[in-house]
KOLROMAR-382272 format. One record per residue: x, y, z of N, C-alpha, C in turn. Coordinates in pm, whole numbers, plus 32768, in hexadecimal, padded with zeros to 4 digits. Layout:
XYZXYZXYZ
...
//
This chain:
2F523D8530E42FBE3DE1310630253D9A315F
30933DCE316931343D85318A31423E0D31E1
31653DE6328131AF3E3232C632323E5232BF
32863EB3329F331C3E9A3297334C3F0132F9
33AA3EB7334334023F2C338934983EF13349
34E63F6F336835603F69334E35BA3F9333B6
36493F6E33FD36363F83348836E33F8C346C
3712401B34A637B23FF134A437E4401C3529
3838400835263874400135A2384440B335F1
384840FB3595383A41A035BF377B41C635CE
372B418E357236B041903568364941293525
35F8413F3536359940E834F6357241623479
35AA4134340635C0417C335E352341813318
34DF4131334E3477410A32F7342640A8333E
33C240DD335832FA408133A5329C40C3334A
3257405632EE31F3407E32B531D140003255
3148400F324030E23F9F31F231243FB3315F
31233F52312131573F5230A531173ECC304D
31283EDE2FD430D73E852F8E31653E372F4D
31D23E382F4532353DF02F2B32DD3E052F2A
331A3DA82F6E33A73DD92F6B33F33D812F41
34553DA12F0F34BD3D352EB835453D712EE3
35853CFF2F2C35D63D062F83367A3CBC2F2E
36F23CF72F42376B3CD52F1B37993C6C2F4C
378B3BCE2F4937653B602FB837F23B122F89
38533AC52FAD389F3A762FAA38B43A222F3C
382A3A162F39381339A12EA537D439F12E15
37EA3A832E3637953B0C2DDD37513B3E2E15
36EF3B752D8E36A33BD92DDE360F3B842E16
35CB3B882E5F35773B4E2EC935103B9E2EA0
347E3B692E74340E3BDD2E6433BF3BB22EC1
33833C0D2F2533093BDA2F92326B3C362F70
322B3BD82F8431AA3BFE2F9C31503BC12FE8
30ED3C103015309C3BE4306A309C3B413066
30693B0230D7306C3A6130D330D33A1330B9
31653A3C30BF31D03A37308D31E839A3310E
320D393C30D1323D38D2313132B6392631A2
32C239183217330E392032AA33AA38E2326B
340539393250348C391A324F34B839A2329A
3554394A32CD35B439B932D6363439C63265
36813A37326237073A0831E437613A8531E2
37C43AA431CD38383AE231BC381C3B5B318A
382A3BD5318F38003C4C315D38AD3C6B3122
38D23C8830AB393D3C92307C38FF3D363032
398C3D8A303A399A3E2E2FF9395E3E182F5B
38D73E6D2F7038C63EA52F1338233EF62ED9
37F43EDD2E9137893F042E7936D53EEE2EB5
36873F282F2336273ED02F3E35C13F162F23
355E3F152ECE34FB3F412E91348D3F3F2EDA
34283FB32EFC33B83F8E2F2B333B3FC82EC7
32DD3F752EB6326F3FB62E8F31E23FE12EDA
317C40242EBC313C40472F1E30B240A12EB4
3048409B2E80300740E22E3E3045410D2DB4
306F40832D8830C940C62CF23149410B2CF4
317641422D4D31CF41862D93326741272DCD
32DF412E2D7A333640F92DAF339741872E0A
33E441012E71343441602E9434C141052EB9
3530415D2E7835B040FE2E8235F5412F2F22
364840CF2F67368940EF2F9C3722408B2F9C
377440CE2FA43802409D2FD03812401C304A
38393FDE3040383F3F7D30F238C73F2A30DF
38F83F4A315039783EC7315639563E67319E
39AD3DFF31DF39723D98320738F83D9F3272
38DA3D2E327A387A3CF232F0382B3C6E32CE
37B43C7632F4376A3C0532FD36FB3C2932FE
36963BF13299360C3C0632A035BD3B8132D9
35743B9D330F34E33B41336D34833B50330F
34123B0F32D733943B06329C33503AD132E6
32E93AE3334732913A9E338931E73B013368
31A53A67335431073AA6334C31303B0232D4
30F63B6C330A31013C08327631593C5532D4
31B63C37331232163CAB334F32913C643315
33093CD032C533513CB532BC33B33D3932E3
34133CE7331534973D3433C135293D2A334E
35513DAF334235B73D8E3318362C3DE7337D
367C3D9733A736F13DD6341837763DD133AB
37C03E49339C380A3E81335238773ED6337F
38EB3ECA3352395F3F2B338439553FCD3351
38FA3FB832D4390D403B324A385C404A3228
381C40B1322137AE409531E2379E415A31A6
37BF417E3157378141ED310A3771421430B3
36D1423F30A3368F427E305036AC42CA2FE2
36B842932F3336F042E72F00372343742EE2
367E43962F02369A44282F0A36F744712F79
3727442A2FDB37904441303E382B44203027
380943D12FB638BA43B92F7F390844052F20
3997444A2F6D39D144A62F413A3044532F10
3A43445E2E633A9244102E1D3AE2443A2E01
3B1144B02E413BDD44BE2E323C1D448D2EBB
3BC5449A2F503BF944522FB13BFD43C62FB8
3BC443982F433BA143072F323C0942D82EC1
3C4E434D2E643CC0432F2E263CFE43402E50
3D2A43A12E913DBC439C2F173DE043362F5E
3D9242F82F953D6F426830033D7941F12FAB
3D4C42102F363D9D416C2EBC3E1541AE2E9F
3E3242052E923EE242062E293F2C421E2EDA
3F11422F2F733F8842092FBC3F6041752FFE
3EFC411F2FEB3EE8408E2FFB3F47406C2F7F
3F4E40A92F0B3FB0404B2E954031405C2EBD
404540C22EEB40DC40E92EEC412C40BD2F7B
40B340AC2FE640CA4025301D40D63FCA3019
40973F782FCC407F3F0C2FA141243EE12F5E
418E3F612F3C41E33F4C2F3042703F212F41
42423F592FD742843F4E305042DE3EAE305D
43453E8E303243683DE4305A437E3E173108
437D3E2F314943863E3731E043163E0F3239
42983DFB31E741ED3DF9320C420E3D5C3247
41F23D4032E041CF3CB232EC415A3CC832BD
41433BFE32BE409E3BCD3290403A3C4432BA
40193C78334B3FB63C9433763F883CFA3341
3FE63D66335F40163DD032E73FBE3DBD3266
40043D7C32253FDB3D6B31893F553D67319A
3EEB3D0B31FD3E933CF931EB3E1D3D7F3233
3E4F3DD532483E313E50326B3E283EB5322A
3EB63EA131C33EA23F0231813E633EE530CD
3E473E6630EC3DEE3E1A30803D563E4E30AD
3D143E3431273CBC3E47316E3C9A3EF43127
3CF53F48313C3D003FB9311B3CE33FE13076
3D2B3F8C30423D203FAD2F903CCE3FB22F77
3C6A3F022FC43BF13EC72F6F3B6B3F302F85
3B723F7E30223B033FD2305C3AF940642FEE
3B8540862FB73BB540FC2F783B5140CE2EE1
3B79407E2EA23B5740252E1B3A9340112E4F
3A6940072E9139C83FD22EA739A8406B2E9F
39CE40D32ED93997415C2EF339A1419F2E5C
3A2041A42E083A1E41AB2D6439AB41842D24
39D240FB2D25393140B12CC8389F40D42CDA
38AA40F62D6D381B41472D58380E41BF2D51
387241F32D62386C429A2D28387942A02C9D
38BC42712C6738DC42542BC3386642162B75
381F41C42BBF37C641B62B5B375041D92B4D
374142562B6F36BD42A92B45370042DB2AB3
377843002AAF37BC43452A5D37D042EE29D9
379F429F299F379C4258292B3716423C2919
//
């Protein structure tokens, strides 16, 4: 068994034993399991799967950084929720005014990268609401 917490700035989202998680990692998606070699790496928006008794469970996450040490794996995150918690018309509202920002020629760099920050968190919360639905 794999310890996972999930930790955002507002709460800790998720503590519990789990038999596997596959994480949205920089270089893809990242699968851990027990005995999993000690890295750290980039937590990028989007899909992170946990399993647990046959039993998956999706959740949403925007950035952070996951830790793997021993069988505990720490993931610290800006975004982390639970599909069944994602309301996908506030999650289409929040991509079509990130686009229509995104339009904006007045946006300095930082800007842009905020309201990119914004699109990509809007776009990770879709995909996992959407794909129970196919």
């Amino acid at each position: 068994m794999l310890r996972l917490e999930i930790v955002t700035p507002e709460s800790k989202t998720f503590s519990d034993d789990v038999d596997s998680v596959v994480i949205p990692g920089v270089e893809g998606e990242l699968g851990i399991l027990p005995m999993h070699v000690p890295l750290m790496t980039m937590l990028l928006p989007g899909e992170l799967r946990v399993t647990r008794d046959g039993l998956e469970t999706r959740l949403a996450v925007g950035e952070g950084f996951v830790e793997v040490s021993g069988d505990k794996v720490s993931v610290l995150t800006d975004m982390a929720i639970n599909e069944s918690d994602i309301d996908e018309n506030s999650a289409e509202e929040a991509m079509r005014r990130a686009e229509e920002a995104m339009n904006d020629s007045k946006l300095n760099s930082e800007e842009i990268a905020l309201v990119n920050a914004a699109l990509q968190k809007s776009l990770a919360q879709l995909r996992v609401k959407r794909r129970r639905a196919y």
